[in-house]
MIMI-793447 format. One record per residue (C-alpha): chain; x, y, z. Coordinates in steps of 0.5 Angstrom, whole numbers, plus 500, padded with zeros to 3 digits. Example, Ala and Ser with C-alpha at 12.3 -4.5 7.8 and 13.67 -1.06 7.14 Angstrom:
<zavexs>
(zavex 'A', (525, 491, 516))
(zavex 'A', (527, 498, 514))
</zavexs>
This chain:
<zavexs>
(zavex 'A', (660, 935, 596))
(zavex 'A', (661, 936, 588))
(zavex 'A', (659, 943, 588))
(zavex 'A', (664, 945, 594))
(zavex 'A', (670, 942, 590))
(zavex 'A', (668, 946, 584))
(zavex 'A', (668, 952, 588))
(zavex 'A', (674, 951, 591))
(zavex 'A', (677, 949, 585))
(zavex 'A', (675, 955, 582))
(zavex 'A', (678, 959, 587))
(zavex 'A', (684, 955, 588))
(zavex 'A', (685, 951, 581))
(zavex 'A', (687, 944, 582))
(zavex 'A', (693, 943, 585))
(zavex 'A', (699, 938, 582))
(zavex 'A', (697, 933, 588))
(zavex 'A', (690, 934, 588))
(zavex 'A', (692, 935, 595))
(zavex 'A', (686, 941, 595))
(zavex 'A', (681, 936, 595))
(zavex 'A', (681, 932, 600))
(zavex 'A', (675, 928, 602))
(zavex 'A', (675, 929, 610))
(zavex 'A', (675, 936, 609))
(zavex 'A', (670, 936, 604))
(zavex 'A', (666, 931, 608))
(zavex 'A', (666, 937, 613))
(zavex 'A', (666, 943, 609))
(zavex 'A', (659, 939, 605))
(zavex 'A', (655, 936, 611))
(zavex 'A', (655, 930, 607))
(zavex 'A', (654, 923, 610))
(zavex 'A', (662, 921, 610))
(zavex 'A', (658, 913, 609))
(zavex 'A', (654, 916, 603))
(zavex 'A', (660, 920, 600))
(zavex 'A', (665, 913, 601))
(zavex 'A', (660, 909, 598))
(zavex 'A', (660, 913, 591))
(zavex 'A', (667, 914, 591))
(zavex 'A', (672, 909, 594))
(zavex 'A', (678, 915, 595))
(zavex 'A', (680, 921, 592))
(zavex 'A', (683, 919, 585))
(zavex 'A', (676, 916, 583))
(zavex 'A', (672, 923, 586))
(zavex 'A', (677, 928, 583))
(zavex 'A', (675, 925, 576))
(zavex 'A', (667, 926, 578))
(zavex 'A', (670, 933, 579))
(zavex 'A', (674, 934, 573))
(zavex 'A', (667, 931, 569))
(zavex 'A', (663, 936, 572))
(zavex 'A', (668, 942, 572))
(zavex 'A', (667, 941, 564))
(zavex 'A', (660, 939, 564))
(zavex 'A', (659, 946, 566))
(zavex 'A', (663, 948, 562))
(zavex 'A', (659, 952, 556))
(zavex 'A', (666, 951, 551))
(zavex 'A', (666, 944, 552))
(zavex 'A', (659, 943, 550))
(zavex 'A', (659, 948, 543))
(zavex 'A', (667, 948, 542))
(zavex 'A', (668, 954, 543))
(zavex 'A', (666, 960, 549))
(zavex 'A', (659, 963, 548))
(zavex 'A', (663, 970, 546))
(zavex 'A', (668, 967, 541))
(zavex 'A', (662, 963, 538))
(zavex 'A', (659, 968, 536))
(zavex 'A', (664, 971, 533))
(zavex 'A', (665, 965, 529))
(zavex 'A', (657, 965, 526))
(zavex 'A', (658, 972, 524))
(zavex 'A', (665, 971, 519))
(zavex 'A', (661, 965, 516))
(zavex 'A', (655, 969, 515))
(zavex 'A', (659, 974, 511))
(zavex 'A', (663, 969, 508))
(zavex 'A', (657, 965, 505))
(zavex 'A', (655, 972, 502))
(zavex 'A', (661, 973, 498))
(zavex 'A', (663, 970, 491))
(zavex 'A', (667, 963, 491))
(zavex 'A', (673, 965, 488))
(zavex 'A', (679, 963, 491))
(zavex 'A', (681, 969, 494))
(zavex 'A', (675, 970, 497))
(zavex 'A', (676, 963, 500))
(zavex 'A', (683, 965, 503))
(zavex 'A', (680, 970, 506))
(zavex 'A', (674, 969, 509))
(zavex 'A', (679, 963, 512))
(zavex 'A', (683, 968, 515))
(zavex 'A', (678, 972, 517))
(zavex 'A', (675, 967, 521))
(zavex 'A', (682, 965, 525))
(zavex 'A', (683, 973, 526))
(zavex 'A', (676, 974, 528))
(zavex 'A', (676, 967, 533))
(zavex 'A', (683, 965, 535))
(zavex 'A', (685, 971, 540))
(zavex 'A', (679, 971, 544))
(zavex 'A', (678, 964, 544))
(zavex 'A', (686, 964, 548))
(zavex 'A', (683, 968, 553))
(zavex 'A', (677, 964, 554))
(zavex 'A', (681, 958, 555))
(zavex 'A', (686, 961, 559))
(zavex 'A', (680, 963, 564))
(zavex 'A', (676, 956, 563))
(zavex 'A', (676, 953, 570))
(zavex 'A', (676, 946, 566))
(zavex 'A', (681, 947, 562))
(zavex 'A', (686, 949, 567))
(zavex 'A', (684, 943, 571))
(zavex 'A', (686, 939, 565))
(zavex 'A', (692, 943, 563))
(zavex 'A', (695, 941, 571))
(zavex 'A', (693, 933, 570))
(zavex 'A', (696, 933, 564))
(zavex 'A', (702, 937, 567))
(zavex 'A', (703, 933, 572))
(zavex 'A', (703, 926, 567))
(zavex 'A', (707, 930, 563))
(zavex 'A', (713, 930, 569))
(zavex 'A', (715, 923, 570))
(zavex 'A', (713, 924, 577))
(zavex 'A', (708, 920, 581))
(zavex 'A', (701, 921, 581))
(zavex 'A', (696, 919, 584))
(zavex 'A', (691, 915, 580))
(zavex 'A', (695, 916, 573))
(zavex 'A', (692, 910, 569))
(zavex 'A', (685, 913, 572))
(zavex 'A', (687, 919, 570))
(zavex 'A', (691, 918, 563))
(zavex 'A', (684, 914, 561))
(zavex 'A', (680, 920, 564))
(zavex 'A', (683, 925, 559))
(zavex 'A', (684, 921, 554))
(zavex 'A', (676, 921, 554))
(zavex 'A', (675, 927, 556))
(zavex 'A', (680, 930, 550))
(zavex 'A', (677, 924, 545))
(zavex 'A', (669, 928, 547))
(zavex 'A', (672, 935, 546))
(zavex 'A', (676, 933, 538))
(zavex 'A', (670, 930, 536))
(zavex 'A', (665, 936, 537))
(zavex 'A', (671, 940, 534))
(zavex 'A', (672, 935, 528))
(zavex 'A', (665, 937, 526))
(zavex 'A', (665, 944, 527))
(zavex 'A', (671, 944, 523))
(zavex 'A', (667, 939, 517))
(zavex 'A', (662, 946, 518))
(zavex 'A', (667, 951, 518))
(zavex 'A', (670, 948, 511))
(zavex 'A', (663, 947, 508))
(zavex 'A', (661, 955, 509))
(zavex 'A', (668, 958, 507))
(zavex 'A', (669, 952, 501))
(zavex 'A', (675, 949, 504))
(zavex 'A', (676, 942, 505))
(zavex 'A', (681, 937, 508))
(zavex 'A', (688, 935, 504))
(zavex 'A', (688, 928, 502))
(zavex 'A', (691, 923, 508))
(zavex 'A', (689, 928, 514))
(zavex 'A', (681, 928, 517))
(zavex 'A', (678, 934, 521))
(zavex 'A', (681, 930, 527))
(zavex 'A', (687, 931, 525))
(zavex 'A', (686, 938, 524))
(zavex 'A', (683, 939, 530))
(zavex 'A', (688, 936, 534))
(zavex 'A', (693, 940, 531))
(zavex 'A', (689, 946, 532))
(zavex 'A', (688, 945, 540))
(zavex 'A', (696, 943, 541))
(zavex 'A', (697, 950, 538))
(zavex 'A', (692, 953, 543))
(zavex 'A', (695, 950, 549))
(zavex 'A', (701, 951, 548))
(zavex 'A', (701, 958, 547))
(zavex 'A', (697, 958, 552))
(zavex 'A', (702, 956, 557))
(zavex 'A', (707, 961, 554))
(zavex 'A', (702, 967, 555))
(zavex 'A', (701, 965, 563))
(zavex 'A', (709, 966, 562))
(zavex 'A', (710, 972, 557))
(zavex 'A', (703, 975, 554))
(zavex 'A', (705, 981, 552))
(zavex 'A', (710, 978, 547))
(zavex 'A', (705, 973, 545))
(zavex 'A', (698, 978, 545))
(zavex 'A', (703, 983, 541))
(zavex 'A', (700, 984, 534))
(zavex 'A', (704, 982, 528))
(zavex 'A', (703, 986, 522))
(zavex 'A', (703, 981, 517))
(zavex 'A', (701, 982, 508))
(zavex 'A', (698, 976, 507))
(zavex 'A', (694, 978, 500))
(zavex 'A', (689, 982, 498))
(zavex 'A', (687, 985, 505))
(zavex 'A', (694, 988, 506))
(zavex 'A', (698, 989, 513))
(zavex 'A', (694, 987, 518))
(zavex 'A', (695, 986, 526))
(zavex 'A', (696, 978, 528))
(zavex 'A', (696, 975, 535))
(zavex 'A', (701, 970, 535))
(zavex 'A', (697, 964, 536))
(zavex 'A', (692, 966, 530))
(zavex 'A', (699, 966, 526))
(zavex 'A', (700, 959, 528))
(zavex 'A', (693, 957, 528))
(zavex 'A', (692, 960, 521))
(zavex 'A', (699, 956, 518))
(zavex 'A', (696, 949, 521))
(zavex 'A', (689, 950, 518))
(zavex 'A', (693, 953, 511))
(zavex 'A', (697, 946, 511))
(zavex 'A', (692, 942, 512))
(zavex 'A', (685, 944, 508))
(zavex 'A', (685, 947, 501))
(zavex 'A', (681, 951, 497))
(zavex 'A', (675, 947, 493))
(zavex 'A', (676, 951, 487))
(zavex 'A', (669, 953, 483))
(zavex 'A', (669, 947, 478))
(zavex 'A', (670, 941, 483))
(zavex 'A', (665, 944, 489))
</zavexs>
């Protein structure tokens, strides 16, 4: 019954109101004993949950931190900035180098993760101040779903420091860094869903020994955050 929501949910999304996962039409749809699926779940908001955990148990991203695509690209740009010398200029630049490389394909990725857009519509929908249903259920689900996936990021950030010779300012975690990365993600996520020519147009910007180079919106921004909240380690302190 699981596998017929995913599927639906994969051609339709989740709706606001979860009005597309009804449980008698699953029932139906599935073949699934009705006392069978009543003794799992209750009603409908603890079953939409299952769905939800199971739609980002599927999802490759959720597990690794990124889709498998975006992660390779990530493994080459550390790859190369471990074979560079350690000066500070080459640590600026394999920094930027890695958010050019990951962050506008991994938008794409995000905006294509059934999980994601599921996440996105709970979130909306707590969001409004509208009635929804099972919201405390909800609320905590996110809540562990979004604490799992900053825990993953943290410690891919703590790797990703470590191979570019970055580390974190003092007073912020890679927690925080990762909070603030995947707001930035999500929010230019949504205004790509509005407006993606002006948010994948590329920004030709200078920022230092590389030159004018185009820029996706979103790796602008994800490379500011990164930039407020680390900073080099220079030669004599790493």
């Amino acid at each position: 019954m699981l596998a017929v929501a995913v599927d639906r949910v994969r051609g339709e999304g989740l709706l606001l109101d979860y009005s597309n996962i009804e449980l008698e039409d699953l029932i139906r749809v599935s073949g699934v004993p009705r006392s069978t699926v009543f003794r799992i779940w209750p009603d409908r908001v603890a079953f939409v949950a299952d769905l939800v955990r199971a739609l980002f148990e599927a999802d490759p991203g959720f597990q690794t931190g990124f889709d498998g695509e975006t992660l390779e690209l990530l493994e080459g740009t550390l790859a190369q900035a471990g074979d560079r010398a350690r000066s500070q200029e080459d640590q600026q630049i394999a920094l930027r180098s890695m958010v050019q490389a990951t962050v506008a394909h991994n938008i794409v990725a995000v905006d294509g993760s059934v999980a994601w857009r599921a996440y996105r519509t709970m979130s909306a929908a707590l969001a409004s101040g509208d009635s929804v249903p099972g919201g405390a259920e909800i609320r905590a689900l996110l809540s562990e779903i979004e604490g799992a996936y900053v825990d993953r990021m943290a410690v891919m950030y703590a790797r990703v420091n470590g191979a570019i010779g970055f580390r974190m300012r003092q007073g912020v975690t890679e927690r925080d860094l990762a909070v603030a990365i995947m707001s930035v993600i999500d929010g230019m996520s949504d205004h790509r869903r509005i407006d993606p020519a002006f948010v994948d147009e590329p920004r030709f910007v200078d920022m230092g020994a590389e030159g004018a180079q185009g820029w996706h919106l979103a790796a602008l921004a994800v490379y500011g955050v990164y930039s407020c909240l680390t900073e080099p380690v220079s030669n004599d302190t790493a």
